[in-house]
C-alpha positions in Angstrom: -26.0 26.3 -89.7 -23.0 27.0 -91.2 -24.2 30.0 -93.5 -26.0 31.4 -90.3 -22.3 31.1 -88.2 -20.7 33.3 -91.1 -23.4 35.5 -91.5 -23.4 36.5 -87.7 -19.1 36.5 -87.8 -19.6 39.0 -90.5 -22.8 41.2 -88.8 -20.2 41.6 -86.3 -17.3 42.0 -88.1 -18.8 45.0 -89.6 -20.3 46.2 -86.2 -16.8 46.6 -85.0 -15.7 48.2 -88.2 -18.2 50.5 -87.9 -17.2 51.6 -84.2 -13.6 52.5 -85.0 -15.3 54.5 -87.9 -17.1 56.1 -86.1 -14.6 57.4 -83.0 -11.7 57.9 -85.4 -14.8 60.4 -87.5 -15.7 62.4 -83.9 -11.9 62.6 -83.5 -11.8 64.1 -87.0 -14.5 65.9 -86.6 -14.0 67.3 -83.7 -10.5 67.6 -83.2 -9.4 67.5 -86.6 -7.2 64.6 -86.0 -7.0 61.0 -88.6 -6.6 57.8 -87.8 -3.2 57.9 -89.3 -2.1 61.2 -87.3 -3.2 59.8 -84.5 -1.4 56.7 -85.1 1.7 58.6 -86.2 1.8 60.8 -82.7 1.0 57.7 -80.9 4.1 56.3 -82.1 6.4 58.9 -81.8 5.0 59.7 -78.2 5.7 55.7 -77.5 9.3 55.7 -79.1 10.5 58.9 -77.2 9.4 57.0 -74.1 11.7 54.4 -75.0 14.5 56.2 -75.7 14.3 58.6 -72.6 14.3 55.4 -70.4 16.4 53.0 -72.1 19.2 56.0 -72.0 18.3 57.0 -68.0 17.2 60.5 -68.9 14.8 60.7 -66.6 15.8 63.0 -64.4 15.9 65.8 -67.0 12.2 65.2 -67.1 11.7 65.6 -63.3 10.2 69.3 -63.6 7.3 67.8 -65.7 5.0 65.6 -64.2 3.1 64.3 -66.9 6.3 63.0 -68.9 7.9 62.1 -65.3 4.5 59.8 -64.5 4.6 58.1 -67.9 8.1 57.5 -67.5 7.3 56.0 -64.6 5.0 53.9 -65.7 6.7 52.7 -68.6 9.9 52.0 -66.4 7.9 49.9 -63.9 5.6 47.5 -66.7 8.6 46.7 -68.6 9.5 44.3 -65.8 6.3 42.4 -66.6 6.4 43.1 -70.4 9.9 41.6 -71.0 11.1 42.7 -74.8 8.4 45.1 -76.8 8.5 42.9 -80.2 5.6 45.1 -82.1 2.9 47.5 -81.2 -0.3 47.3 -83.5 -4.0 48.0 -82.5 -4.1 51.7 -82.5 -7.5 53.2 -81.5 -8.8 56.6 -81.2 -11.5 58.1 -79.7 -12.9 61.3 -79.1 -15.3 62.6 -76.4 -16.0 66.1 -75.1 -13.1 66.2 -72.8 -11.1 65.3 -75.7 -8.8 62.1 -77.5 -7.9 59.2 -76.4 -5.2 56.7 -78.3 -5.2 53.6 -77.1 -2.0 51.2 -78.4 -1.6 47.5 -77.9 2.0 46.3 -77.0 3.2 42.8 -77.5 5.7 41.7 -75.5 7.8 38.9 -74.7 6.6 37.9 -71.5 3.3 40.3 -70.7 1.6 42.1 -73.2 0.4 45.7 -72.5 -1.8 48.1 -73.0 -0.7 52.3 -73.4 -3.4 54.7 -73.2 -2.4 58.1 -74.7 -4.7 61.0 -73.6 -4.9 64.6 -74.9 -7.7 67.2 -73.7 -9.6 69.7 -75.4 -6.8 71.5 -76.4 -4.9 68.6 -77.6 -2.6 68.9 -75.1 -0.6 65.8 -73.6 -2.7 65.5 -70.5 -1.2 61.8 -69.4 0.4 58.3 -70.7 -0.6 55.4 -68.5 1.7 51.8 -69.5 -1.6 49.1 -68.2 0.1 45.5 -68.3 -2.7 42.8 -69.4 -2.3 39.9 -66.9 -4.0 36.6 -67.2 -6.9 35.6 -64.6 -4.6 33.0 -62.8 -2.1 35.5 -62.6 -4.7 38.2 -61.2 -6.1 35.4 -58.5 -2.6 34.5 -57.9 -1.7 38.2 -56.9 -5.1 38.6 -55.3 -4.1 35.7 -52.8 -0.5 37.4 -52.3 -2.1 40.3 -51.4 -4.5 38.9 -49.0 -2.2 36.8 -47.4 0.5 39.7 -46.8 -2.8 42.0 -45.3 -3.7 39.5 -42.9 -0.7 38.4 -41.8 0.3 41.8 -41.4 -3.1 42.1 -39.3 -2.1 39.1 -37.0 1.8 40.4 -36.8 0.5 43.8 -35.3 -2.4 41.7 -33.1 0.4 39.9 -31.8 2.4 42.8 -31.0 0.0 44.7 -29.4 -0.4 41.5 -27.4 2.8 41.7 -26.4 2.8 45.0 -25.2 -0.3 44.0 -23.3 1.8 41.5 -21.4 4.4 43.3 -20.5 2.1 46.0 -18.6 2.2 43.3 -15.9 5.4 43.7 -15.1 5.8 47.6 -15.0 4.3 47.8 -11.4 7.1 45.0 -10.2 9.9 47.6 -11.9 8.6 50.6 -10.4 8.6 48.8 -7.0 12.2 47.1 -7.8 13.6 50.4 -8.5 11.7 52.9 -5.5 12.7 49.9 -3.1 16.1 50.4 -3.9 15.8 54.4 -3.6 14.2 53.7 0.0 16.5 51.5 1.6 19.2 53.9 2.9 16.0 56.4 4.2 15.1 53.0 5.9 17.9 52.3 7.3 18.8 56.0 8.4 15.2 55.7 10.2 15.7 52.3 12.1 19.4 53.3 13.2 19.8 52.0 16.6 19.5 54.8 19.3 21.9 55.8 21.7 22.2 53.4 24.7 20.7 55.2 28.0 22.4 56.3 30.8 22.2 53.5 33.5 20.2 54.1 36.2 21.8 54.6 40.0 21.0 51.7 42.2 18.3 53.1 44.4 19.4 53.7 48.7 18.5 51.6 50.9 14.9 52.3 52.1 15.0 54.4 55.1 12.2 52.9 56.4 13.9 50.1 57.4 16.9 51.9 59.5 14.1 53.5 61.0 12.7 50.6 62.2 15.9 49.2 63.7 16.5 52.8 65.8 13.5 52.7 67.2 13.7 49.1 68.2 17.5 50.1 69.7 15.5 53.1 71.6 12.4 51.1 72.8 15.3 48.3 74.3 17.0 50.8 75.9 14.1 52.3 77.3 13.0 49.3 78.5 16.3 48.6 80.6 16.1 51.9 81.5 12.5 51.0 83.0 13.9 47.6 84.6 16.9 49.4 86.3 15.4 51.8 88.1 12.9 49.1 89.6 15.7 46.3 90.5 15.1 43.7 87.8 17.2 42.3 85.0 16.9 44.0 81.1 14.8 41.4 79.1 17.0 42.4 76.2 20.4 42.0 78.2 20.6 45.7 78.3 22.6 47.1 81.8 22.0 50.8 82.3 24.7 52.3 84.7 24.0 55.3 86.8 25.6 58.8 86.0 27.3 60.0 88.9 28.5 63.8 88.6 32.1 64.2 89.4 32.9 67.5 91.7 34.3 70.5 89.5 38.0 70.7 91.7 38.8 66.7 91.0 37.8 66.9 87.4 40.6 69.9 87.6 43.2 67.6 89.2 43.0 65.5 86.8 44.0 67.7 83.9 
């Protein structure tokens, strides 16, 4: 068991072997570039990184993206990688689209991962800074992250809620504020009218003087009636007779 446990370690062993043979041969092949050019560039690229950041050059590398990306990249993993204390476990690979150098960083608190990539041309074409975290650390950010979504999710639920709500009371404020606005028209409109002129008392019905002078006139009709035959006024009427005075005595008398 034990010959057939070294025998595999070493099938393998040389399997491996074999592959970074192989892509470090296409890169040569190819692209003319070693393993130890490769490695060379990788670390020069790396180191210029470094320097660029640690002295907060940055900004004099704005213009260019693919240096300002990788400086940005760099910048934000070494918060995670802590102190770089080697880099070893340079591979290269080559493919039509062109090379790829692939460095391992050990660091203090993260190690990390910088994947160099050149084109066709072997032109810089972008430097990406990949911290390696452990799985408890990945399902321990996974939970973060879905925590902070659906919070945020049931923040803006209860927000909108909110909002909801407070529709009800947008009718009452309308009406508080147009009642306000309407009460002077109101009260201009109910102003109390003028008093009215009073009214003369009415006259006395003629009617009823009428009916007293023709009871006067019927009476004295009546003792008119009862003097010319002899007999007493039933209403205690007395008519006198009208005797006509001669012309010459009336005279005299002026």
């Amino acid at each position: 068991m034990l010959t057939l446990g070294m025998a595999l370690i070493c099938v393998f062993s040389m399997t491996a072997c074999s592959g970074e043979a192989d892509t470090s041969a296409n890169a040569e092949s190819m692209y003319g570039i070693t393993q130890d050019s490769a490695v060379s560039y990788a670390d020069q690229v790396i180191g210029s990184i470094q320097t660029i950041v640690a002295q907060g050059m940055q900004d004099q590398y704005a213009a260019d993206a693919v240096i300002s990306t990788a400086l940005d990249s760099w910048e934000s993993a070494m918060e995670d990688i802590g102190e770089v204390q080697s880099m070893s476990g340079h591979t290269v690979s080559a493919d039509e689209d062109g090379v790829t150098i692939d460095v391992h960083v050990d660091g203090s608190e993260h190690d990390a991962e910088i994947v160099i990539t050149l084109d066709d041309e072997l032109a810089l074409s972008s430097i990406t800074t990949n911290v390696e975290y452990s799985f408890g650390e990945l399902m321990q950010n996974a939970a973060l992250n879905t925590i902070l979504g659906m919070g945020t999710v049931f923040v803006i639920l209860i927000l909108i809620c909110l909002i909801i709500y407070c529709f009800n009371f947008i009718p009452k404020i309308q009406a508080a504020f147009s009642g306000k606005k309407s009460e002077p028209e109101e009260k201009r409109e109910t102003a109390p009218a003028a008093a009215p002129a009073p009214v003369p008392a009415a006259p006395a019905p003629a009617a009823a003087q009428e009916l007293m002078d023709d009871g006067e006139l019927v009476a004295v009709i009546a003792a008119a009636i009862a003097a010319s035959e002899g007999a007493p006024s039933p209403e205690g009427f007395v008519v006198r007779s009208i005797r006509r005075v001669p012309a010459s005595r009336w005279k005299a008398n002026q």
